[in-house]
C-alpha positions as CSV (number, residue, x, y, z in Angstrom):
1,X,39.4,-9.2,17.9
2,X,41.8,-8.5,14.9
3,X,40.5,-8.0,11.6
4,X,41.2,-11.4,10.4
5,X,39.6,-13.0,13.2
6,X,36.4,-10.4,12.7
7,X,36.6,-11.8,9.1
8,X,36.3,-15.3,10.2
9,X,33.7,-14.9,12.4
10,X,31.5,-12.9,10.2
11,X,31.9,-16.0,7.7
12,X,30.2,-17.8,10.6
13,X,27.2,-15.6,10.7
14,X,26.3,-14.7,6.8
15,X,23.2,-15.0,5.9
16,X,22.2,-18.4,3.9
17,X,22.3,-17.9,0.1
18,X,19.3,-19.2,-1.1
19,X,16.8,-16.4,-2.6
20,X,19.4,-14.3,-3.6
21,X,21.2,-13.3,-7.0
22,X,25.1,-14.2,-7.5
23,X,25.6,-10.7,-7.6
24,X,24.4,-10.2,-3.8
25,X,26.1,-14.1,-2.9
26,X,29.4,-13.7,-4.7
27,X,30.4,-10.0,-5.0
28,X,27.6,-7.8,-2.3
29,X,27.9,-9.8,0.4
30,X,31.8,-10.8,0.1
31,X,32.8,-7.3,-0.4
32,X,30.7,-6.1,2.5
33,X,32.0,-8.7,5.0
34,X,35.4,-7.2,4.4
35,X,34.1,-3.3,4.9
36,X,32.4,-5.0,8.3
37,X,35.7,-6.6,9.7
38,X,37.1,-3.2,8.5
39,X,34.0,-1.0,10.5
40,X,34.8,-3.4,13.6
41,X,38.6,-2.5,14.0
42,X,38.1,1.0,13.0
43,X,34.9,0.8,16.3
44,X,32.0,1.9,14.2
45,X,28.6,0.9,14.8
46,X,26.4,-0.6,12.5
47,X,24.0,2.8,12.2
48,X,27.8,4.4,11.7
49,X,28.1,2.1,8.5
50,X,24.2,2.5,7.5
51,X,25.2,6.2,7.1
52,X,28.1,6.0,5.3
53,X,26.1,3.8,3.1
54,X,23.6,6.8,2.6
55,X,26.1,9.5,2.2
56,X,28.2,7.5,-0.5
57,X,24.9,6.5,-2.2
58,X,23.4,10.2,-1.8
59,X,27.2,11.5,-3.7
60,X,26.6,9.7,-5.9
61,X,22.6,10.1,-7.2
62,X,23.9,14.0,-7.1
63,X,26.5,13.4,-9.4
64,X,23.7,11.6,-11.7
65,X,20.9,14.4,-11.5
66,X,23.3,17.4,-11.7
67,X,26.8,16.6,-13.8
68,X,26.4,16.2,-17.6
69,X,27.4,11.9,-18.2
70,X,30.5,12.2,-20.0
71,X,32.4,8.9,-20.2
72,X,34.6,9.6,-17.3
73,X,31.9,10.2,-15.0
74,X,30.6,6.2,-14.6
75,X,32.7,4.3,-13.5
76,X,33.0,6.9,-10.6
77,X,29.0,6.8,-10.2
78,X,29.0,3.0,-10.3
79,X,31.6,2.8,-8.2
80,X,30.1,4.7,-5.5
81,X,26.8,3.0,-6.1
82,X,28.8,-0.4,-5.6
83,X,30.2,0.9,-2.5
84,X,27.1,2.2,-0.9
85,X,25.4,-1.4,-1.6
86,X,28.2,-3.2,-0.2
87,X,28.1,-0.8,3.1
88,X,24.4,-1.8,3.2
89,X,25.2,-5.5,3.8
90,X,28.2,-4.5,5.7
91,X,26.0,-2.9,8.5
92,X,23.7,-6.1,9.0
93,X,26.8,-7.9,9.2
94,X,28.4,-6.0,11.6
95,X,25.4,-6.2,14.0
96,X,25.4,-9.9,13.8
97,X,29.1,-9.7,14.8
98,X,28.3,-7.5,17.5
99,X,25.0,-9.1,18.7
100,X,23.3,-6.2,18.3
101,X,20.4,-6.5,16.0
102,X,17.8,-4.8,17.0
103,X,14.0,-3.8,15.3
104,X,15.1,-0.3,15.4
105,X,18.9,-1.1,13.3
106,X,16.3,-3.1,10.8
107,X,13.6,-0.3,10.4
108,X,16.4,1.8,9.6
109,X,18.5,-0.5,7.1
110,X,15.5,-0.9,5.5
111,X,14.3,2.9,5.3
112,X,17.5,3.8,3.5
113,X,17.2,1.0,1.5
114,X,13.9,2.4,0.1
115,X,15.7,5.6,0.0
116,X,18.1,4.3,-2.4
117,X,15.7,3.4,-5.0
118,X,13.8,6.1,-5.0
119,X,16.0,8.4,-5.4
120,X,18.3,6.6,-7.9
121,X,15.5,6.8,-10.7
122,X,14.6,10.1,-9.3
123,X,18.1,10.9,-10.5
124,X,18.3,9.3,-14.0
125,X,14.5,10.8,-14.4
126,X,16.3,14.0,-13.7
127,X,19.2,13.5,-16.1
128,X,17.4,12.1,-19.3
129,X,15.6,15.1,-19.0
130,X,18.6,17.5,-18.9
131,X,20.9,15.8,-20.9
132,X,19.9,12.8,-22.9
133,X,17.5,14.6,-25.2
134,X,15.3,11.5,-25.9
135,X,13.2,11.8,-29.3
136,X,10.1,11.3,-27.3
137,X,9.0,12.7,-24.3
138,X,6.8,9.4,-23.3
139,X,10.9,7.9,-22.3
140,X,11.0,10.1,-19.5
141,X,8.3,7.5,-18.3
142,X,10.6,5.0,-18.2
143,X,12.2,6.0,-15.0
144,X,8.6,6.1,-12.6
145,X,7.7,2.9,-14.2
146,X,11.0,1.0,-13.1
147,X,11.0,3.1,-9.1
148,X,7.4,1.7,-9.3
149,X,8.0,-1.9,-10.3
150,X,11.8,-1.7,-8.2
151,X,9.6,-0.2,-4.8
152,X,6.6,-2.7,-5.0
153,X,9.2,-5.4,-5.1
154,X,10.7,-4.1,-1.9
155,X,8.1,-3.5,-0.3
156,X,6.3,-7.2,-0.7
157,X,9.7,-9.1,-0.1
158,X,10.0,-7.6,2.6
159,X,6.6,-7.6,4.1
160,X,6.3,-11.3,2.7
161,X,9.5,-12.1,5.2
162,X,8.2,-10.6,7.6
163,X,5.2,-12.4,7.9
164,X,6.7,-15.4,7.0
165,X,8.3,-15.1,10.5
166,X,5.2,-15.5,12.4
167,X,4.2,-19.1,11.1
168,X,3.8,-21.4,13.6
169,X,5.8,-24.9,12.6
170,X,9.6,-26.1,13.2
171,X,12.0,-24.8,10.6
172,X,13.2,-26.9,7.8
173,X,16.6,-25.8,7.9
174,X,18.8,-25.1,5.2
175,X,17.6,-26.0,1.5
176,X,20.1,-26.5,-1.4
177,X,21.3,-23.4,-3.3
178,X,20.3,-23.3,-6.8
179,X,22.6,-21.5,-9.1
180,X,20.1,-21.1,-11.5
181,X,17.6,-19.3,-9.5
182,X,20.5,-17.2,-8.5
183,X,20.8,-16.0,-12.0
184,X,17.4,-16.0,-12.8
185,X,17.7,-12.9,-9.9
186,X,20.0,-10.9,-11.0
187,X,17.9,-8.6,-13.0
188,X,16.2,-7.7,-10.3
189,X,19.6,-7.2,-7.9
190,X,20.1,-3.5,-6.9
191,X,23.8,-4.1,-7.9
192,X,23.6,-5.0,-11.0
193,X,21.8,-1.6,-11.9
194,X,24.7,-0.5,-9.6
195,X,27.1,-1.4,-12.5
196,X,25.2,-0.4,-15.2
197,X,26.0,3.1,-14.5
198,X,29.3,2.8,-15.3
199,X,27.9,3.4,-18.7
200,X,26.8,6.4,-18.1
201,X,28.7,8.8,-20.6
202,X,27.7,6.5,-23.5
203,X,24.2,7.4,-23.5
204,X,22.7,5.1,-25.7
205,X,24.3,2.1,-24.4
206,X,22.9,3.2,-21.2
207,X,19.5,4.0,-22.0
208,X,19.7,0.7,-23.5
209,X,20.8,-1.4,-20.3
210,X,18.6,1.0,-18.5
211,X,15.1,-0.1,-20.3
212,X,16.3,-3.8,-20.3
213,X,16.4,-4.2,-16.3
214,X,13.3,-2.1,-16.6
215,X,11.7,-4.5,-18.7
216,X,12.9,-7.8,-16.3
217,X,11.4,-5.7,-13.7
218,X,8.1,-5.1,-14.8
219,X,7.7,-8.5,-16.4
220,X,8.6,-10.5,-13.0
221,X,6.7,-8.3,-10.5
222,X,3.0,-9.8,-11.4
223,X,5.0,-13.5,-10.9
224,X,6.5,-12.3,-7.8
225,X,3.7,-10.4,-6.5
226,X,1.2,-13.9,-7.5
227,X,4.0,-16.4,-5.5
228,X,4.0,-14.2,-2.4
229,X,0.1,-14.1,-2.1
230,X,-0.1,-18.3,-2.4
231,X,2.4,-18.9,-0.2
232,X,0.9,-16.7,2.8
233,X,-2.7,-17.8,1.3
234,X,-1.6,-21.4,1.6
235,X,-0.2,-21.0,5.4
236,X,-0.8,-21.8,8.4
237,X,-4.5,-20.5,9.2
238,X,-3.2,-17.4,11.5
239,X,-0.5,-16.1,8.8
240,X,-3.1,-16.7,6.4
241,X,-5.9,-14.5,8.1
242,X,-3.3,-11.7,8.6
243,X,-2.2,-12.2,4.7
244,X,-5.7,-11.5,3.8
245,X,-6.8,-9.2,6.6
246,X,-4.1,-6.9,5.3
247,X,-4.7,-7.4,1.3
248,X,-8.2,-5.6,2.2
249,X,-7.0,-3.2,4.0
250,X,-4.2,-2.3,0.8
């Protein structure tokens, strides 16, 4: 298969659009179609492109933690960051072209995915304290309160799908995309803190974009975390007994 016909046939196979941000419909997943037809010719596996993903990613969150932000510096960070979130939906992509999903490709997707944002505000913890000298010490707070808020939300999207699956009942097919919802997202889109970083060397402008997708963050998970609970809650009865068998056990 040549690369344009890879091209067309992961067009085929994206994932629907609804639920997600315009950054992940019209730049992330675009962008990482094109690395997948790419992957195919060049005869990587998916797990190939899940660890270039992490190894662009991890160059980058080192350059963060250890090299003082001078102006040049972001746009290189951001666009590694870009690139590693791109080769994250590149790999999913390329296993649907492949027809080789598997639980174990998933666990692992998803595994590195948490590993991203950990250690991204690990790193910018690690270089407002070495370089940004904030004028209060209670800023270097901000950082754990956004991996927090950024992990929970992971965590319960993903566990929400993934119960989600087991309801009993025929599926209602595609719904209408809503452009609105899809901006209403994009604070919370890993890529768009992806780009932010390209303000880097200009600390305060930065620090600045920094705290405002922190504060969409932590205003949206209690919504989030509420919506997810009533729509197991109001499921059919044997999603709903897991649902509430495992909010006892948390």
């Amino acid at each position: 298969m040549d690369f344009s016909s890879a091209l067309r046939h992961l067009s085929e196979a994206q994932k629907p659009g609804r639920g997600v941000s315009l950054y992940t419909r019209f730049v992330n997943r675009p962008v990482g179609r094109l690395l997948a037809a790419a992957a195919h010719r060049a005869g990587l596996t998916p797990n190939q492109v899940t660890a270039a993903s992490a190894a662009v990613t991890s160059t980058a969150l080192v350059a963060i933690a250890c090299c003082r932000p001078v102006p040049a510096l972001g746009p290189w960070v951001a666009l590694a960051l870009v690139l590693g979130f791109a080769l994250d939906s590149a790999d999913g992509q390329l296993a649907r072209l492949h027809r080789t999903a598997s639980p174990t490709g998933e666990w692992t997707d998803h595994v590195v995915d948490c590993g991203k944002l950990l250690g991204v505000h690990a790193a910018v913890l690690i270089s407002f304290y070495r370089f940004f000298g904030l004028p209060h010490p209670a800023l270097l707070l901000a950082p754990l309160v956004f991996q927090f808020s950024a992990v929970l939300l992971f965590f319960g999207g993903i566990l929400t799908e993934q119960l989600r699956r087991r309801q009993a009942g025929p599926d209602p097919g595609p719904r209408p995309l809503s452009a609105v919802r899809g901006m209403a997202l994009l604070p919370l889109d890993y890529g768009l803190l992806c780009l932010t970083f390209a303000f880097l060397g200009h600390r305060q402008v930065f620090f600045t974009l920094y705290a405002t997708l922190l504060a969409a963050h932590a205003a949206l998970l209690p919504a989030f975390l509420v919506k997810w609970y009533r729509e197991l809650a109001g499921g059919p009865p044997a999603v709903r007994s897991r649902a509430l068998a495992w909010g006892r056990s948390a």
